[in-house]
Biopython code that builds the backbone (N, CA, C, O; Angstrom):
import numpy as np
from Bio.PDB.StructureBuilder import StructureBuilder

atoms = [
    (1, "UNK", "N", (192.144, 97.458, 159.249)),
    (1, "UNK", "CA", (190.771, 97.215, 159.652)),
    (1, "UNK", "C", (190.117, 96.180, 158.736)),
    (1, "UNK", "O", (189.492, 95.187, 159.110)),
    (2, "UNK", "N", (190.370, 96.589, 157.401)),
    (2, "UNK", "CA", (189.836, 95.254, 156.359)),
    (2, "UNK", "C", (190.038, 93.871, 156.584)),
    (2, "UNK", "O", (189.324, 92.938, 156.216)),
    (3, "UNK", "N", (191.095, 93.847, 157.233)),
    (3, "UNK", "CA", (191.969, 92.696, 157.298)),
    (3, "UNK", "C", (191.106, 91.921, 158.361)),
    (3, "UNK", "O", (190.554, 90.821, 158.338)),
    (4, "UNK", "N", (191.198, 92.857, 159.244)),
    (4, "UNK", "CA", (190.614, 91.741, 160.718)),
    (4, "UNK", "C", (188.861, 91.529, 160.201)),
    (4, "UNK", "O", (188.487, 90.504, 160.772)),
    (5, "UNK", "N", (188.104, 91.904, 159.654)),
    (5, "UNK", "CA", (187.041, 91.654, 159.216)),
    (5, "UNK", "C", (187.139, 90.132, 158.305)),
    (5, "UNK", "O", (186.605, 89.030, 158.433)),
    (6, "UNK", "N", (187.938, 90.622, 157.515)),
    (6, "UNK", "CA", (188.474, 89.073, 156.973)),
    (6, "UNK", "C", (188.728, 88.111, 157.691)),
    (6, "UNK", "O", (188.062, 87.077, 157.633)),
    (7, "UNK", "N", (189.761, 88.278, 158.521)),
    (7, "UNK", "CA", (190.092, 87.024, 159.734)),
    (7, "UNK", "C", (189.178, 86.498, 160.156)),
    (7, "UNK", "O", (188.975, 85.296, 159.984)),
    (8, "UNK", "N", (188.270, 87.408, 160.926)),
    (8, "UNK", "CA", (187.066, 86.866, 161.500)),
    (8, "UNK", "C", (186.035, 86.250, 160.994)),
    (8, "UNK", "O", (185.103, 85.866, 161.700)),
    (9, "UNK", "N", (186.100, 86.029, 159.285)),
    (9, "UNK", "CA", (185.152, 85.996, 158.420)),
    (9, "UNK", "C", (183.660, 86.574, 158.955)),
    (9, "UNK", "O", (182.680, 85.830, 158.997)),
    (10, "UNK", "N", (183.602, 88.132, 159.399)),
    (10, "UNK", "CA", (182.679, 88.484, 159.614)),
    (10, "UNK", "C", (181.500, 88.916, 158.243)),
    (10, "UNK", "O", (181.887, 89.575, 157.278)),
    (11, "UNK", "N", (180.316, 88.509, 158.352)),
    (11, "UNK", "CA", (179.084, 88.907, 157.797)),
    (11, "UNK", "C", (178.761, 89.823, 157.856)),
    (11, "UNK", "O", (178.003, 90.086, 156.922)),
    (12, "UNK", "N", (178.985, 90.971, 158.830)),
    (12, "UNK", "CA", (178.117, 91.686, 159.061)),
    (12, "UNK", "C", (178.075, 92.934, 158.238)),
    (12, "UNK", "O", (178.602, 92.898, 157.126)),
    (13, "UNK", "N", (177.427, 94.186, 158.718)),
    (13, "UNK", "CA", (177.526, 95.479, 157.988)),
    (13, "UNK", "C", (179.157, 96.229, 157.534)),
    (13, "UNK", "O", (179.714, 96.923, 156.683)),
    (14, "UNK", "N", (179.317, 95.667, 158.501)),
    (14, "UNK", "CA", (180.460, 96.487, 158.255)),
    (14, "UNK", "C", (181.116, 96.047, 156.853)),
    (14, "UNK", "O", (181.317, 96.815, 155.912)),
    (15, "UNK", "N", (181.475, 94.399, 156.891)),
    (15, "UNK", "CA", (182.606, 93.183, 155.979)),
    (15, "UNK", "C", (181.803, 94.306, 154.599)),
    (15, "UNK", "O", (182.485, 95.061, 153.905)),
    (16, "UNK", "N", (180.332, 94.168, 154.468)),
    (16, "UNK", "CA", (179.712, 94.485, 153.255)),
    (16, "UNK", "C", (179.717, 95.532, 152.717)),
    (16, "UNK", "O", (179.725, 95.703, 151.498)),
    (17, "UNK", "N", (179.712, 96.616, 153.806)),
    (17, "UNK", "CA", (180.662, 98.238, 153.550)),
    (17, "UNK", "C", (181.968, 97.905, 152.797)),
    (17, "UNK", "O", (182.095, 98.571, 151.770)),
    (18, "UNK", "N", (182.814, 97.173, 153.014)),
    (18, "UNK", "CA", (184.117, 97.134, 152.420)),
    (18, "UNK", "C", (183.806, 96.497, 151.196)),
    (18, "UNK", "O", (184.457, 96.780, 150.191)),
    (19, "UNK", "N", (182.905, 95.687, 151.164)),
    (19, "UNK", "CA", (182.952, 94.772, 149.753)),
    (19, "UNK", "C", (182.385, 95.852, 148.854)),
    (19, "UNK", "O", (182.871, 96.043, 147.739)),
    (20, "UNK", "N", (181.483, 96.479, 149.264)),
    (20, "UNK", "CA", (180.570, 97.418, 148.455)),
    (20, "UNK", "C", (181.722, 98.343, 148.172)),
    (20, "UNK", "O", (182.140, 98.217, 147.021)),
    (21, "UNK", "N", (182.336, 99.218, 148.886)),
    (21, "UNK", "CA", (183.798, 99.915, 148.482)),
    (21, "UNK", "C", (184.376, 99.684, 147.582)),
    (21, "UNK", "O", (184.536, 100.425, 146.613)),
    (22, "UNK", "N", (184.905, 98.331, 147.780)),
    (22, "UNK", "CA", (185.755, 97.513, 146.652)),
    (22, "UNK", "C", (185.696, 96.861, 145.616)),
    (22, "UNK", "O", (186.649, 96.414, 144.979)),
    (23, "UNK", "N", (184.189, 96.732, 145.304)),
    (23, "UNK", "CA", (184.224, 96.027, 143.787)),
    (23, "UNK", "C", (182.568, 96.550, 143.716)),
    (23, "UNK", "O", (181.610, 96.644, 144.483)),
    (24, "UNK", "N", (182.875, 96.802, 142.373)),
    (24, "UNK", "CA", (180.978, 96.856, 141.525)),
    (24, "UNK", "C", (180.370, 95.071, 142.152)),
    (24, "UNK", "O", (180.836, 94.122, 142.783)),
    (25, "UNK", "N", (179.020, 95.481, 141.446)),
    (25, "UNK", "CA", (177.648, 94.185, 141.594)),
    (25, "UNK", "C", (178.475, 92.831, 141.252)),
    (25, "UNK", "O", (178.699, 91.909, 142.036)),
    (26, "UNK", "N", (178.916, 92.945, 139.751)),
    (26, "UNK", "CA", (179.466, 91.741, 138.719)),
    (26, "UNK", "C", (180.701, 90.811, 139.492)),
    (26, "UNK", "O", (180.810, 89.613, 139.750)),
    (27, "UNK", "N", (181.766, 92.302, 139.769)),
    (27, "UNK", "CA", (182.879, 91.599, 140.672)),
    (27, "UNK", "C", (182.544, 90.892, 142.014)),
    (27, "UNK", "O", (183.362, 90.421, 142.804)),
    (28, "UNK", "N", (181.359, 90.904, 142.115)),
    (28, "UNK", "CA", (180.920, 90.634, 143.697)),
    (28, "UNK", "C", (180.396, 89.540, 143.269)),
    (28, "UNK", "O", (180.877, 88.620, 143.931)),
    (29, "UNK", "N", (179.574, 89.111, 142.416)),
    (29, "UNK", "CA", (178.968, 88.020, 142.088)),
    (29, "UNK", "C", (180.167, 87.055, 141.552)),
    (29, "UNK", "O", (179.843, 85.931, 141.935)),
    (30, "UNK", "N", (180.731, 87.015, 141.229)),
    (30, "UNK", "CA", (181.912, 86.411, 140.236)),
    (30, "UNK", "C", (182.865, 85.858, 141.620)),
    (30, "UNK", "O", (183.354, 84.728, 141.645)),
    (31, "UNK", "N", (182.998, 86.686, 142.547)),
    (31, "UNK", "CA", (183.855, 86.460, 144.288)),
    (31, "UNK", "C", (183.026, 85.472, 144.724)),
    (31, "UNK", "O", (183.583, 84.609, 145.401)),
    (32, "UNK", "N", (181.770, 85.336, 144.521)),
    (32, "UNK", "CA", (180.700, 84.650, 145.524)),
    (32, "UNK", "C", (180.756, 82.977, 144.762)),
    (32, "UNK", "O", (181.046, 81.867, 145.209)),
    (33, "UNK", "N", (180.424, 83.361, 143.735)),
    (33, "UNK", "CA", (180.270, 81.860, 142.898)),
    (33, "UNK", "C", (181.658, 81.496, 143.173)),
    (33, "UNK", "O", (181.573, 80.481, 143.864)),
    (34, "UNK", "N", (182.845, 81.772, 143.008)),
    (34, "UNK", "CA", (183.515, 81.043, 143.278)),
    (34, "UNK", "C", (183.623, 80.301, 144.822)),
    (34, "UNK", "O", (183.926, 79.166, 145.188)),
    (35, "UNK", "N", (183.352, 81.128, 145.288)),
    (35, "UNK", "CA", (183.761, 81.049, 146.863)),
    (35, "UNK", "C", (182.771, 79.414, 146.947)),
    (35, "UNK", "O", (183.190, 78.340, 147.378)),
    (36, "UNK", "N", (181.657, 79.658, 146.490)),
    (36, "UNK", "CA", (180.475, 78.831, 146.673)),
    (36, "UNK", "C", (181.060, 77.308, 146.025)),
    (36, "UNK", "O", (180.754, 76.208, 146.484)),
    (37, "UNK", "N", (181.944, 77.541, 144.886)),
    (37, "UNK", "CA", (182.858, 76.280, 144.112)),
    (37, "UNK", "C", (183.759, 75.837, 145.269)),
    (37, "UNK", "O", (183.890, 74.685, 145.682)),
    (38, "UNK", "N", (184.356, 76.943, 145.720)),
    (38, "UNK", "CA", (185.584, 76.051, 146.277)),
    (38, "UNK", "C", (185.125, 75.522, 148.431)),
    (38, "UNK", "O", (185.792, 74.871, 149.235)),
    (39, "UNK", "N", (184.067, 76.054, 148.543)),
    (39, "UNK", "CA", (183.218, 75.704, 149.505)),
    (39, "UNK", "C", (182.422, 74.187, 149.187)),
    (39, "UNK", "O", (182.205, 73.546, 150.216)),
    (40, "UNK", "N", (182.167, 73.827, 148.474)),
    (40, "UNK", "CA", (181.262, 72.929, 147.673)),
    (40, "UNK", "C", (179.480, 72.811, 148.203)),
    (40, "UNK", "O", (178.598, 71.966, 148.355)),
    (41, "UNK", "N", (179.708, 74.225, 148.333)),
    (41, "UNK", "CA", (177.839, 73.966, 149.111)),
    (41, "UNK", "C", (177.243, 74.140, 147.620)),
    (41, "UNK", "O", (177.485, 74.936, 146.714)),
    (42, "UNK", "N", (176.300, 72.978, 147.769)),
    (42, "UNK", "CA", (175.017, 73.021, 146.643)),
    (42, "UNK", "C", (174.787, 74.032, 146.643)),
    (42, "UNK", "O", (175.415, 74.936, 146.093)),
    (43, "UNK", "N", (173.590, 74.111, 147.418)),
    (43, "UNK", "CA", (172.723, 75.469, 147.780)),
    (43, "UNK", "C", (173.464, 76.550, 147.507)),
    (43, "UNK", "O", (173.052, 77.294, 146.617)),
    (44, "UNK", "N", (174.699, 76.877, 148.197)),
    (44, "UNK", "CA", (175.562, 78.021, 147.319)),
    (44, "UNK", "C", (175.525, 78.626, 146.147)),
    (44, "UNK", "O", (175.226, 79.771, 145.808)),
    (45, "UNK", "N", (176.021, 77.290, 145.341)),
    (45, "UNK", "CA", (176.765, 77.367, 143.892)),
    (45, "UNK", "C", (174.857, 77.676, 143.232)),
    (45, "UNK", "O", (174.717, 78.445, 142.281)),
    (46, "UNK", "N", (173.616, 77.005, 143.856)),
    (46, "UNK", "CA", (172.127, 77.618, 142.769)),
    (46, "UNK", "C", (172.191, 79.100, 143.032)),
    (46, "UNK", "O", (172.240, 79.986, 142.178)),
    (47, "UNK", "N", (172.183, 79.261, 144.570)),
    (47, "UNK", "CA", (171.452, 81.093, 144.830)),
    (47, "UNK", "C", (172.768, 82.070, 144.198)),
    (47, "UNK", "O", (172.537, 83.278, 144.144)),
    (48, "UNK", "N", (174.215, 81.553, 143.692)),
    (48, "UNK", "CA", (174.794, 82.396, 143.404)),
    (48, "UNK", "C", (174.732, 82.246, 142.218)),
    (48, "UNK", "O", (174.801, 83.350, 141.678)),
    (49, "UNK", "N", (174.588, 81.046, 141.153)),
    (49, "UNK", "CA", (174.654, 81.157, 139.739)),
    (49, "UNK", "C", (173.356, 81.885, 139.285)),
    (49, "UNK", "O", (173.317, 82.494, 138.216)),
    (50, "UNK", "N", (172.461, 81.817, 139.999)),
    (50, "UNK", "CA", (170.890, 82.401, 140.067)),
    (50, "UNK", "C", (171.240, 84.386, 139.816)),
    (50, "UNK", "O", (170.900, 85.096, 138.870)),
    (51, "UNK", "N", (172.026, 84.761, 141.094)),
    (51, "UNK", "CA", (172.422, 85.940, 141.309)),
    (51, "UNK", "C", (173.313, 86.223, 140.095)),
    (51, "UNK", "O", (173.233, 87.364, 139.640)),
    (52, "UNK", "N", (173.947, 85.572, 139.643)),
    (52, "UNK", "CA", (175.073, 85.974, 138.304)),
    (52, "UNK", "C", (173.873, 85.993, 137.135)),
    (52, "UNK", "O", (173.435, 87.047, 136.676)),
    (53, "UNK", "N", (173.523, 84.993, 136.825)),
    (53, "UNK", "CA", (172.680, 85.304, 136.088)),
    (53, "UNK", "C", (171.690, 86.667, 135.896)),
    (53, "UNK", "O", (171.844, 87.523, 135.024)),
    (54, "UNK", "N", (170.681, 86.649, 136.888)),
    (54, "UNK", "CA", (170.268, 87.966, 137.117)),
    (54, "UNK", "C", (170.857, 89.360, 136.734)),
    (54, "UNK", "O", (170.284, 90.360, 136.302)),
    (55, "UNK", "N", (172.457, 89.079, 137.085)),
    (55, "UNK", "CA", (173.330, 90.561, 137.378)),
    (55, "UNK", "C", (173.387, 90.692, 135.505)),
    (55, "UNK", "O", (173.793, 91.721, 134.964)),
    (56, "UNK", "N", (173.079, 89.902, 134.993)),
    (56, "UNK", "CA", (173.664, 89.740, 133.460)),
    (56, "UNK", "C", (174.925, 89.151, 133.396)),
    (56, "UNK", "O", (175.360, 89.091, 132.246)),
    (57, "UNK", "N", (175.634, 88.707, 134.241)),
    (57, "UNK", "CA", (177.228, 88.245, 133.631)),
    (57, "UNK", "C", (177.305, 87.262, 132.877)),
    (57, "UNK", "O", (176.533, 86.335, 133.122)),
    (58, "UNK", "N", (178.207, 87.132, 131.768)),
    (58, "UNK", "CA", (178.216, 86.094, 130.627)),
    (58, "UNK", "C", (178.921, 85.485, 130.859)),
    (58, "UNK", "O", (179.866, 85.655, 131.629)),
    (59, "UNK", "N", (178.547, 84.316, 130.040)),
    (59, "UNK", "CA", (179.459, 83.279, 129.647)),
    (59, "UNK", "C", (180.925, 83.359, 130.136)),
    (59, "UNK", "O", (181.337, 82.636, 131.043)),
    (60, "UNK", "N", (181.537, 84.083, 129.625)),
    (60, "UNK", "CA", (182.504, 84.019, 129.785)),
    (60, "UNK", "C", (182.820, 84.602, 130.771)),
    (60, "UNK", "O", (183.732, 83.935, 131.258)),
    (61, "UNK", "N", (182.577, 85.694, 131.562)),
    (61, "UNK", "CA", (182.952, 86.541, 132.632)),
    (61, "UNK", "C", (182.960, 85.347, 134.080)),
    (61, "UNK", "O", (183.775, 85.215, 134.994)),
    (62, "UNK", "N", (181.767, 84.673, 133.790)),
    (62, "UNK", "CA", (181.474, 83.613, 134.665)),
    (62, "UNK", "C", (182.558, 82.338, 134.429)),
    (62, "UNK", "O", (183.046, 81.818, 135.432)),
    (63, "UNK", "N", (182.829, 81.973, 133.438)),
    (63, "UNK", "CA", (184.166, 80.751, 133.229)),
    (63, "UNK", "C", (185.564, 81.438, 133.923)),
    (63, "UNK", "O", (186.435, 80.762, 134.470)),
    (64, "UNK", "N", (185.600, 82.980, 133.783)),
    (64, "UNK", "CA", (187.032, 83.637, 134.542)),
    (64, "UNK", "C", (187.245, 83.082, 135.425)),
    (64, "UNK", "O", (188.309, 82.549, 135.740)),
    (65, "UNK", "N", (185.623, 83.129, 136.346)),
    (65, "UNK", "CA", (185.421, 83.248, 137.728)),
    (65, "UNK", "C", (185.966, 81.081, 138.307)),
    (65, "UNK", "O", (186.634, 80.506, 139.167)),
    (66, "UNK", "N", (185.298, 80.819, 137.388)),
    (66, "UNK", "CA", (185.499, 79.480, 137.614)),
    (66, "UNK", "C", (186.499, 79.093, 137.703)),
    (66, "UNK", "O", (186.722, 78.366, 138.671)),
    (67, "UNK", "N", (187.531, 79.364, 136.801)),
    (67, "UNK", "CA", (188.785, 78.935, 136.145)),
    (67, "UNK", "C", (189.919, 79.475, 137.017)),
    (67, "UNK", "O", (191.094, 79.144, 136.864)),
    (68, "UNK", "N", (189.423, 80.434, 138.058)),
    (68, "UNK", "CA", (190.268, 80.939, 139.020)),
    (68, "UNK", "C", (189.705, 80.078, 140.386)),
    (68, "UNK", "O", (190.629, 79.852, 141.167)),
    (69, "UNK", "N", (188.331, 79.533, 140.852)),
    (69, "UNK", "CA", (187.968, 78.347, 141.374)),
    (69, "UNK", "C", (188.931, 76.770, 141.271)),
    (69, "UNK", "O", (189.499, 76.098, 142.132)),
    (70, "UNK", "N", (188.798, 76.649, 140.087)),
    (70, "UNK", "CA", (189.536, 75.415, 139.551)),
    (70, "UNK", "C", (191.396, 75.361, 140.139)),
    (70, "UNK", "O", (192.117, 74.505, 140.653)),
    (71, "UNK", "N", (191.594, 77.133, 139.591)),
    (71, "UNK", "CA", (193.306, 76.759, 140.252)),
    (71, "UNK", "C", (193.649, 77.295, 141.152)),
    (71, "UNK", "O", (194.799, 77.590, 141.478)),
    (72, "UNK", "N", (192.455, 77.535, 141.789)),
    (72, "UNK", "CA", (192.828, 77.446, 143.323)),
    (72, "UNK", "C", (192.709, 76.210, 144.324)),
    (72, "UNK", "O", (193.385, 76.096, 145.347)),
    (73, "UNK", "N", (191.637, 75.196, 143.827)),
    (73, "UNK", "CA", (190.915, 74.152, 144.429)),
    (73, "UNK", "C", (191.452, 72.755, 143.637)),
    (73, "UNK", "O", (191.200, 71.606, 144.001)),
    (74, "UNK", "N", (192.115, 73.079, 142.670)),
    (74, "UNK", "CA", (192.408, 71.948, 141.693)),
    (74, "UNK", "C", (191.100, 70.706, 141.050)),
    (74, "UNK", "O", (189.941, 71.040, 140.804)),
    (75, "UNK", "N", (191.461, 69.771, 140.938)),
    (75, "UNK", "CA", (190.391, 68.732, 140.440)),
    (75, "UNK", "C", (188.995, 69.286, 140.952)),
    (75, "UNK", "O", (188.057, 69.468, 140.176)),
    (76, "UNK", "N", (188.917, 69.567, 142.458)),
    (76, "UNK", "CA", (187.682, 69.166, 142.714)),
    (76, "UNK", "C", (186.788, 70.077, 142.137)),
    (76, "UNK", "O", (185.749, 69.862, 141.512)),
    (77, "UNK", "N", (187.376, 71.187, 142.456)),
    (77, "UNK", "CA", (186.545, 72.447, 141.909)),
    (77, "UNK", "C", (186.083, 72.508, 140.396)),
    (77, "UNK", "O", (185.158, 73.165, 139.918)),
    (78, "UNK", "N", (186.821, 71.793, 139.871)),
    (78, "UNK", "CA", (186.177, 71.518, 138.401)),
    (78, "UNK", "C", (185.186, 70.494, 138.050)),
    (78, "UNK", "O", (184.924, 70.293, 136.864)),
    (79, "UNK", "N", (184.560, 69.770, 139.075)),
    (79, "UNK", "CA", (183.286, 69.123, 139.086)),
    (79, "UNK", "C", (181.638, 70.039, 139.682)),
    (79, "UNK", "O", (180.430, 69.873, 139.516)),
    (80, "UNK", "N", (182.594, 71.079, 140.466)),
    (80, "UNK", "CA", (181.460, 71.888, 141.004)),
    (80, "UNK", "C", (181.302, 73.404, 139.856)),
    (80, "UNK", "O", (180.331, 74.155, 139.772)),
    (81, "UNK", "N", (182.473, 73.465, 139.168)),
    (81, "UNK", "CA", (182.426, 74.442, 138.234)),
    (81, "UNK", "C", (181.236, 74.078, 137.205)),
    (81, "UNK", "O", (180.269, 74.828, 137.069)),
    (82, "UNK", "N", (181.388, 72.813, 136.459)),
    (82, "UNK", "CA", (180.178, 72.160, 136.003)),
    (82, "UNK", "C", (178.965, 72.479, 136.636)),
    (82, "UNK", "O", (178.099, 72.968, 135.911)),
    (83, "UNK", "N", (178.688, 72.297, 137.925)),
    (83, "UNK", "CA", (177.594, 72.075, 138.569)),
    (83, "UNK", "C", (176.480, 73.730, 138.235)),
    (83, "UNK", "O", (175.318, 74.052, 137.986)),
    (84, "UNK", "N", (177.840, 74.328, 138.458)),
    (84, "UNK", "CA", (177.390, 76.257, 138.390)),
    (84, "UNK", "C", (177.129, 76.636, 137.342)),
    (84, "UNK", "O", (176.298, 77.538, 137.229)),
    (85, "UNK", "N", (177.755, 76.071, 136.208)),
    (85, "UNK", "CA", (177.676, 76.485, 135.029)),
    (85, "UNK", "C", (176.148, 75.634, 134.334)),
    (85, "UNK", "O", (175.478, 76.171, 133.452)),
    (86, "UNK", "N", (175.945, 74.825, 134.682)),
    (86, "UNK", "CA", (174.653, 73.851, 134.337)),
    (86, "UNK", "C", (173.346, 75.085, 135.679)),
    (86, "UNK", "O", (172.282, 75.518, 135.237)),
    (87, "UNK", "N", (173.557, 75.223, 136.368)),
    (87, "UNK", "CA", (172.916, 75.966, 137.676)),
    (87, "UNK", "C", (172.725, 77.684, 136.722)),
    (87, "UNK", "O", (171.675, 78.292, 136.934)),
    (88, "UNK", "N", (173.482, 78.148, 136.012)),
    (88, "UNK", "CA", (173.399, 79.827, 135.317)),
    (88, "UNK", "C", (172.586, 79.013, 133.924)),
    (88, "UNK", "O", (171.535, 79.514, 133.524)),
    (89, "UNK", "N", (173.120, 77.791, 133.255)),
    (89, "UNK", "CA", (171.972, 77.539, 131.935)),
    (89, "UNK", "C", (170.755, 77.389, 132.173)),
    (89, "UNK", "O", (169.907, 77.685, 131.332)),
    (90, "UNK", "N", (170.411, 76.835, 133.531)),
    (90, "UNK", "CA", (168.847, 76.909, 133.830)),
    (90, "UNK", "C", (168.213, 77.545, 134.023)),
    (90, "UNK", "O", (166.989, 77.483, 133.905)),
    (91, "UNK", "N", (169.231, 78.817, 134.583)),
    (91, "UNK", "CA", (168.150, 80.236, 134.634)),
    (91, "UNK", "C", (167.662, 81.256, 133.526)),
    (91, "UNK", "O", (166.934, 82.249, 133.504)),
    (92, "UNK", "N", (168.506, 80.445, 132.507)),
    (92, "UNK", "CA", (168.678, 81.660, 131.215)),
    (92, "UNK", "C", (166.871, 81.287, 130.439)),
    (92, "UNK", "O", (166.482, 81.914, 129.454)),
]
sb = StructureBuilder()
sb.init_structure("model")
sb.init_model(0)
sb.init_chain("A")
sb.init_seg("    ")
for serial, (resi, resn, name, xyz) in enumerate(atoms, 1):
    if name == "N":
        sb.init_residue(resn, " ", resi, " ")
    sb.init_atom(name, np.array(xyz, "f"), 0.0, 1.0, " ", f" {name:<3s}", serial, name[0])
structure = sb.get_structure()
């Protein structure tokens, strides 16, 4: 059942029931920012470094997140990793 929610990249109540299942606040924020890196939406990478910030995640918990962005996406993702990481210093 998880699976086909995935396929479909569904939004809805349900996808968020499973996410909520499967990982605390932090792990969820840390899934998103990346997603938002290797997506390259602006707007993404502010409302989620915004949301990490908020959640408290540090420095470093947030570079994990990146650094698993980066080798998944290679080069590019490491210009938008910048972008996120400059996007969480502005909120501090």
């Amino acid at each position: 059942m998880t699976e086909l929610y995935v396929q479909e990249g569904k939004n809805d109540a349900r996808t968020r029931d499973v996410l909520d299942k499967a990982a605390n606040e932090n792990v969820r924020v840390y899934f998103v920012i990346a997603v938002a890196i290797t997506t390259r939406c602006e707007s993404c990478i502010s409302v989620h470094a915004a949301a990490a910030a908020k959640a408290g995640a540090t420095e470093s918990e947030i570079a994990g997140a990146l650094a698993t962005a980066i080798a998944l996406n290679a080069g590019a993702a490491y210009t938008y990793a910048l972008r996120a990481l400059e996007a969480v210093d502005a909120q501090r």
